[in-house]
C-alpha positions as CSV (number, residue, x, y, z in Angstrom):
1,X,165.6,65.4,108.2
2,X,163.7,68.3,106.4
3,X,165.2,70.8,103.6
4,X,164.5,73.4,101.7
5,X,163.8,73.4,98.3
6,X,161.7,76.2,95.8
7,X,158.0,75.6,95.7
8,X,158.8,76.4,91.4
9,X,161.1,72.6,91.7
10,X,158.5,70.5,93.4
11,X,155.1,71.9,92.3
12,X,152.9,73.4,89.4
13,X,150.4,75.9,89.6
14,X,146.7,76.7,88.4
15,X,145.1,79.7,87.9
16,X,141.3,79.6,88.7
17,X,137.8,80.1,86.6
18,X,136.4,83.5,85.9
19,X,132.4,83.7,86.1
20,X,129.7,85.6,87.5
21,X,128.3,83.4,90.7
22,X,124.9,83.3,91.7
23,X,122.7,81.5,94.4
24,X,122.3,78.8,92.6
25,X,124.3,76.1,90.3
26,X,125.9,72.7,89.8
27,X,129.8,73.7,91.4
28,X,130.2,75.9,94.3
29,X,133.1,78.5,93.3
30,X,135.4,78.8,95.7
31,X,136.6,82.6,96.7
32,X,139.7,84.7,98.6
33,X,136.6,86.3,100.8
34,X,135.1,82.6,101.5
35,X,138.9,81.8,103.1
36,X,138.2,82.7,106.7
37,X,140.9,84.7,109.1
38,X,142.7,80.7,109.9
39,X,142.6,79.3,106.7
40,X,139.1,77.4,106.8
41,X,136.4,77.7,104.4
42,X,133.6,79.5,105.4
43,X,130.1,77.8,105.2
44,X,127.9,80.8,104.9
45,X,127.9,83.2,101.7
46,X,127.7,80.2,99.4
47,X,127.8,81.0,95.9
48,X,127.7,79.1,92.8
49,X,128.0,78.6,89.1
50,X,126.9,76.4,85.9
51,X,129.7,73.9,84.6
52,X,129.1,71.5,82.8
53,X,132.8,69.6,82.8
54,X,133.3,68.3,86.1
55,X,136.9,66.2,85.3
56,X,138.9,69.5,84.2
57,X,141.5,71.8,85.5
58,X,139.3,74.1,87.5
59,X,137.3,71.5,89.7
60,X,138.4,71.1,93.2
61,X,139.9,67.7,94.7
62,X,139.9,66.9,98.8
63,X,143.0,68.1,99.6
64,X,144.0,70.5,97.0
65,X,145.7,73.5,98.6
66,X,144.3,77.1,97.7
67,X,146.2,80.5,97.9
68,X,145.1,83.9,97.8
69,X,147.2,85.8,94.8
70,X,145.9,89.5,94.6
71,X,144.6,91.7,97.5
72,X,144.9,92.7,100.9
73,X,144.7,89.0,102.0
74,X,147.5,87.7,99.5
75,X,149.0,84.7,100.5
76,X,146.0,83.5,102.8
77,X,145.7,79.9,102.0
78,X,143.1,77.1,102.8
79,X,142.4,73.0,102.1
80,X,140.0,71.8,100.4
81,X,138.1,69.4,102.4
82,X,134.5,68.9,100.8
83,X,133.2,66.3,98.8
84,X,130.8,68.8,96.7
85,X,131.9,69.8,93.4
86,X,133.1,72.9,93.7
87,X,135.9,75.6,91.2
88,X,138.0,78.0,92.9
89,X,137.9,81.5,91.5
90,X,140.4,83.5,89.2
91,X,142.2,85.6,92.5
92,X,143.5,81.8,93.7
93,X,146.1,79.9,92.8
94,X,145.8,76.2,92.7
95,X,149.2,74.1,94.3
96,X,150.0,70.9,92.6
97,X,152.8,68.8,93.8
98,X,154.9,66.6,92.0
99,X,155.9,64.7,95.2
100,X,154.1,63.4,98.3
101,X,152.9,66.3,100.3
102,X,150.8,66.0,102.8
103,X,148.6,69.3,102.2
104,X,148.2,69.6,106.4
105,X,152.1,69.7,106.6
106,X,152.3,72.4,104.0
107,X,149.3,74.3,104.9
108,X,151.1,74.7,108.6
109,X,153.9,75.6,107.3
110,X,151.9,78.5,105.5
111,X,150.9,79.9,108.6
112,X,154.2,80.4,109.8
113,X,156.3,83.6,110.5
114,X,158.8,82.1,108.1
115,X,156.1,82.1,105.4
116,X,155.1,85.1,105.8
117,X,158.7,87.0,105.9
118,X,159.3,85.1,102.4
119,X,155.4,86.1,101.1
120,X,156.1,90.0,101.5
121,X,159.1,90.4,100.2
122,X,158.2,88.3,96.8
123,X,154.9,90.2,96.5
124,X,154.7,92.3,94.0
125,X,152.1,95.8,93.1
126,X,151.6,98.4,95.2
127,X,147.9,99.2,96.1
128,X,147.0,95.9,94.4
129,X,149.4,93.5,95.7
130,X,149.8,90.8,93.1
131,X,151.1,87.1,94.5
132,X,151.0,84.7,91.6
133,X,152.5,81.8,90.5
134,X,155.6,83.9,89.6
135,X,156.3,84.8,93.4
136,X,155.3,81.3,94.6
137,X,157.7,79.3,92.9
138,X,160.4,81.2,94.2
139,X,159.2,79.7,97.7
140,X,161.2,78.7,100.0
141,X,159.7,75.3,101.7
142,X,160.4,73.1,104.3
143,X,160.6,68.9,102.6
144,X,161.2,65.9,104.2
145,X,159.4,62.6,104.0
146,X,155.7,61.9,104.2
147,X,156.2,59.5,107.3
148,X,158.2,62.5,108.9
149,X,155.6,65.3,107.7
150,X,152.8,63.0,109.3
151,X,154.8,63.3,112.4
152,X,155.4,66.7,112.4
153,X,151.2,67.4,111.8
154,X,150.1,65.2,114.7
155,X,152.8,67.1,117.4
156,X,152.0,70.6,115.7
157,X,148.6,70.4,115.2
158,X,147.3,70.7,118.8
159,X,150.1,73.4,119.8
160,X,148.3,75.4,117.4
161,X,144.9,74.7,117.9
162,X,146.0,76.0,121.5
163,X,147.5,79.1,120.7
164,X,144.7,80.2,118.3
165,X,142.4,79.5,121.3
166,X,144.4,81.7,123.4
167,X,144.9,84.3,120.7
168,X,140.8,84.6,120.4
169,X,140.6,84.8,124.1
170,X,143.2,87.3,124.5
171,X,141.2,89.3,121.5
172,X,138.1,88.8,123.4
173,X,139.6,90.4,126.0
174,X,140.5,93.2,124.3
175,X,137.4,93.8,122.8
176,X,135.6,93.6,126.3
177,X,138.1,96.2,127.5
178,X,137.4,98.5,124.2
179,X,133.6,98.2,124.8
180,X,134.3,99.2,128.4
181,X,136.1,102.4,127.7
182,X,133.4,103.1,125.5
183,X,130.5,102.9,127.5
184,X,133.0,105.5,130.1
185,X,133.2,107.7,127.4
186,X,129.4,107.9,126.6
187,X,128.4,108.4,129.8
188,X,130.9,111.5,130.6
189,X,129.2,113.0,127.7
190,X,125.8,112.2,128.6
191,X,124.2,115.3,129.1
192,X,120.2,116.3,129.8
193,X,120.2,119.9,128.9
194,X,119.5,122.2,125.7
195,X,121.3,120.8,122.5
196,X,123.5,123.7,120.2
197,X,125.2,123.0,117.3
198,X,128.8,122.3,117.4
199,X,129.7,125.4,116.0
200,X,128.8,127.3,119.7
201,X,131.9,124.8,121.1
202,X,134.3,124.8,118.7
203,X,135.4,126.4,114.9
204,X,137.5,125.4,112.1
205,X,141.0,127.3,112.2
206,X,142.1,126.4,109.1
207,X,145.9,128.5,109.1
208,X,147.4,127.7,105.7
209,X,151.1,127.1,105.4
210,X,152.6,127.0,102.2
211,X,155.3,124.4,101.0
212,X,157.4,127.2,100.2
213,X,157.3,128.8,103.7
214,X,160.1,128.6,106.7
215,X,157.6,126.9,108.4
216,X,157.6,123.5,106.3
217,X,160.9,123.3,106.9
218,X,160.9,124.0,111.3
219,X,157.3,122.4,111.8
220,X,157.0,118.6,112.7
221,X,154.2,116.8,110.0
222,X,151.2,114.7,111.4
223,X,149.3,112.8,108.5
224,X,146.2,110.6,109.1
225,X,148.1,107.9,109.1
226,X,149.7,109.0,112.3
227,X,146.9,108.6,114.2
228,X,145.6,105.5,115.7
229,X,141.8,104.8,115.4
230,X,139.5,105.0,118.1
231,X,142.3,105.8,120.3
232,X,143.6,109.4,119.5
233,X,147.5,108.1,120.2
234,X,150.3,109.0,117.8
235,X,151.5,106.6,115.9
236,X,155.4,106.8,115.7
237,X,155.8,104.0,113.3
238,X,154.6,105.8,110.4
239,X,156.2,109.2,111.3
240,X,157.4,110.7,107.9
241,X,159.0,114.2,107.5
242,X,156.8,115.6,104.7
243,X,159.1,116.9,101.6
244,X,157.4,120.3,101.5
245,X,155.4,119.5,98.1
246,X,151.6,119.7,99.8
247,X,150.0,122.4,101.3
248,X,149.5,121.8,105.3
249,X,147.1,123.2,108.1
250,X,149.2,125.0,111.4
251,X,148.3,123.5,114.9
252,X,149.6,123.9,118.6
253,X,148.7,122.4,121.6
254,X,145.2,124.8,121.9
255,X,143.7,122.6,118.9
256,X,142.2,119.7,118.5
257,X,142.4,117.8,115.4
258,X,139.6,116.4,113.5
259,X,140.1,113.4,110.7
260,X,137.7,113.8,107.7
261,X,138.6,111.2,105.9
262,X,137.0,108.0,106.7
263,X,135.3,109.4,109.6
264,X,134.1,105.7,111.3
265,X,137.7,105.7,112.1
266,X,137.4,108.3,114.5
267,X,140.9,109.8,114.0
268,X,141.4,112.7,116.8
269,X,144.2,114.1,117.9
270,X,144.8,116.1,120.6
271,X,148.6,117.2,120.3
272,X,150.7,118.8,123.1
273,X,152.9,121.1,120.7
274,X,153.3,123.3,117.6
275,X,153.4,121.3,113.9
276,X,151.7,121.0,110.4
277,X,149.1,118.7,109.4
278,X,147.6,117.3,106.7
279,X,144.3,119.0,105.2
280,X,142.4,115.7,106.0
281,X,143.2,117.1,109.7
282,X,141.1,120.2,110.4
283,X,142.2,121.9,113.5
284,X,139.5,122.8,115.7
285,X,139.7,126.0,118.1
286,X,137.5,125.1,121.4
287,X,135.1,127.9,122.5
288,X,136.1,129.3,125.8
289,X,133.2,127.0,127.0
290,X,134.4,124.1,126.1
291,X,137.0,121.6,127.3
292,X,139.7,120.6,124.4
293,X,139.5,117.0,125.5
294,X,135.7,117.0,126.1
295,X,135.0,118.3,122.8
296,X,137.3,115.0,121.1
297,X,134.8,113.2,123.4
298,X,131.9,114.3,121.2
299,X,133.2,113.8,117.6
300,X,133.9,110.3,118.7
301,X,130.8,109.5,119.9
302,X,128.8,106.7,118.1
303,X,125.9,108.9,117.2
304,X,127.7,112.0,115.7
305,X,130.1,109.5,113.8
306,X,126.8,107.4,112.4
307,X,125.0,110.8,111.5
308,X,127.9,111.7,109.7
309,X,128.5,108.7,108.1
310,X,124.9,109.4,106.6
311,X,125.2,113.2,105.6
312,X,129.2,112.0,104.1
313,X,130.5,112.3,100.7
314,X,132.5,109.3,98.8
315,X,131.6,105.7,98.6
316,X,135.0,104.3,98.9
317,X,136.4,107.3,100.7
318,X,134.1,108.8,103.0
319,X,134.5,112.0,104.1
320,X,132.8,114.7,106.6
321,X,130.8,117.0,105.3
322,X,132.2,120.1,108.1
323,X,129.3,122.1,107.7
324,X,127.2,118.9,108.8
325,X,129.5,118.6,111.4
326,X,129.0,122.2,112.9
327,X,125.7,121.7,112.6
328,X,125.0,118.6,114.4
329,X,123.7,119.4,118.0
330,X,124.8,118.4,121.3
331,X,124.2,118.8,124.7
332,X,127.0,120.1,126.8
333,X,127.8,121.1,130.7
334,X,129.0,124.2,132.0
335,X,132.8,123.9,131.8
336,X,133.5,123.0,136.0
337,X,130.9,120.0,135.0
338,X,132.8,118.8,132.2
339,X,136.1,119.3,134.4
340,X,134.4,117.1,137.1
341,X,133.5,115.0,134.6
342,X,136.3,114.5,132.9
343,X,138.7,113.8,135.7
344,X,136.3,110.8,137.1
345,X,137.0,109.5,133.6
346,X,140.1,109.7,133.5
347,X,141.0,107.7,136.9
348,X,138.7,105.0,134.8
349,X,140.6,105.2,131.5
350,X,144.0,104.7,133.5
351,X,143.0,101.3,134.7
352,X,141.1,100.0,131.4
353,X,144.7,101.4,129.6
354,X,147.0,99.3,132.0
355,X,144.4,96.2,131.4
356,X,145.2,96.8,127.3
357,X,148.7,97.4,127.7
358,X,148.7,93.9,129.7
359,X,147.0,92.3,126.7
360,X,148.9,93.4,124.2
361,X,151.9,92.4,126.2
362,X,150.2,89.1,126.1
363,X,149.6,89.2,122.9
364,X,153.5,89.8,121.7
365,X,154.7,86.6,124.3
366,X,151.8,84.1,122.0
367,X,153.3,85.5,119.0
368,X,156.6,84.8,120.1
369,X,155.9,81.1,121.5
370,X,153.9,80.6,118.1
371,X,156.9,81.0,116.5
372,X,158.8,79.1,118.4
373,X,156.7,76.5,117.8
374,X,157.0,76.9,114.2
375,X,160.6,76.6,114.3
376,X,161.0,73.6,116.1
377,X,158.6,71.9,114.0
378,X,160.5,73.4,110.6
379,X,163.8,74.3,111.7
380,X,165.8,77.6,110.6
381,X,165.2,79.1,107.4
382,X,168.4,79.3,104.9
């Protein structure tokens, strides 16, 4: 029979060391970025530290259970499983149980949907998410018996081991598929003629509209964050109705939309209607010469993104220089070419977008037999 009881009743927690590490010393110091995407400790990046106690609060034991507490990875957890001395670093939290636990059964049970649910909503911070010892003990976790928990390991064990393989396959897939439509767009671009700056194509049409104005209150907002990367779809999940606070950029269907910020993540938009945008958003007025969606072809391209990349300003923050932008030259077809071209890549992109739509379909039905996996092996949350 299993039950639930709060990690805080059945466990104590340690904070880790703080140190600079290096390439060499006598412990390897364990860190969140050495916890790999499935919970196992990465071999490569080894770094290490000089301590000279090796019996004290910090060192690692085989089986001690590690959890990420700050970051965009909080709550990613691991097992130690080495028999090299080794410390785990200040951003993880340490798990000691004051009953048998076999770590397996709880690190499983960490990978779970019903894990996570719990993990966000106790999280605390906003840019900085903070998960510490706090938010752990107020855990909900699945106990029962270490005979039972050993049962429970060897029947779950392989299920997932199967449906990670099928997940990496299925992202595989995808990234085939991505590298395909990639290689379609490059070569409708392709182009063996005279190269002209950007700026005979295209120009900035940068229309202010006030937060005052009639039209923050009539025109539909588009942020960066409603763009998808790569892609140039809309993102309805994040649509947000601005307050009228910022100053925005006018656009209609005879623009195309440029994102400056962080410009590897090739965020252009082509919309199909009238609306605001954010000033990270430049709207772009093709040239009479120049296709609207051949011209997004171009600022997505590899090369123009890693030239700007070069020429951008911000470490953290990139963002595209426009000047640079203009600048940059290209070679470009008469506008019937790019027509032609454009068409024969379409037809291509509407079978490469039914083969991604498939896999993300596929995708949804692991995530849902995962966790029904999960919850036969746990049983209903509380």
């Amino acid at each position: 029979m299993i039950e639930r009881k709060k990690l805080g009743k059945i466990a104590t927690f340690d904070y880790g060391y703080t140190a600079s590490a290096s390439s060499k010393g006598t412990h390897r110091l364990i860190r969140i970025t050495d916890i790999n995407a499935d919970g196992k400790l990465k071999s490569d990046s080894q770094m290490y530290v000089d301590y000279p106690n090796f019996n004290d609060g910090v060192n690692l034991r085989k089986g001690d259970i590690l959890i990420a507490r700050t970051g965009g990875t909080f709550g990613k957890s691991m097992i130690f499983s080495e028999e090299y001395p080794a410390l785990f670093a200040s951003f993880l939290i340490r798990i000691n149980f004051n009953i048998r636990m076999d770590p397996t059964f709880f690190w499983l049970y960490a990978q779970s949907d019903m894990y996570w649910k719990q993990a966000n909503k106790l999280v605390k911070g906003g840019t900085q998410p903070q998960f510490n010892a706090n938010s752990l003990a107020l855990l909900s976790v699945p106990v029962t018996d270490y005979d039972h928990q050993r049962e429970i390991v060897s029947r779950l064990t392989p299920k997932i081991e199967a449906i990670a393989k099928l997940t990496e396959k299925t992202e595989r897939q995808l990234q085939d598929v991505a590298n395909l439509a990639s290689y379609i767009n490059k070569q409708t671009i392709e182009f063996d003629g005279e190269k002209q700056p950007i700026s005979k194509y295209c120009s900035e049409d940068k229309r202010i509209i006030q937060p005052e104005s009639e039209e923050t209150k009539t025109l539909k907002y588009l942020g960066m964050e409603n763009v998808d990367k790569d892609t140039r779809a809309y993102n309805a999940s994040t649509d947000i109705l601005m307050s009228g606070k910022s100053t925005t950029y006018y656009f209609d269907e005879s623009h195309v939309l440029y994102g400056k910020l962080r410009p590897y993540l090739k965020k252009v938009f082509l919309p199909e209607l009238a609306g605001r945008c954010s000033t990270e958003l430049i709207p772009l007025l093709p040239a009479d010469a120049m296709e609207r969606e051949y011209l997004a072809l171009l600022l997505t391209d590899d090369d123009l993104v890693s030239y700007i990349m070069s020429e951008s300003t911000g470490a953290r923050m990139p963002r595209t220089d426009m000047k640079k932008l203009l600048a940059y030259k290209v070679a470009v077809p008469d506008i019937e070419e790019q027509g032609t071209r454009l068409k024969a890549r379409n037809e291509q992109m509407k079978k490469c977008t039914i083969l991604i739509e498939t896999l993300r379909k596929q995708q949804k039905n692991i995530a849902a037999l995962r966790a029904c996996i999960f919850k036969d092996a746990f049983g209903n949350e509380e």
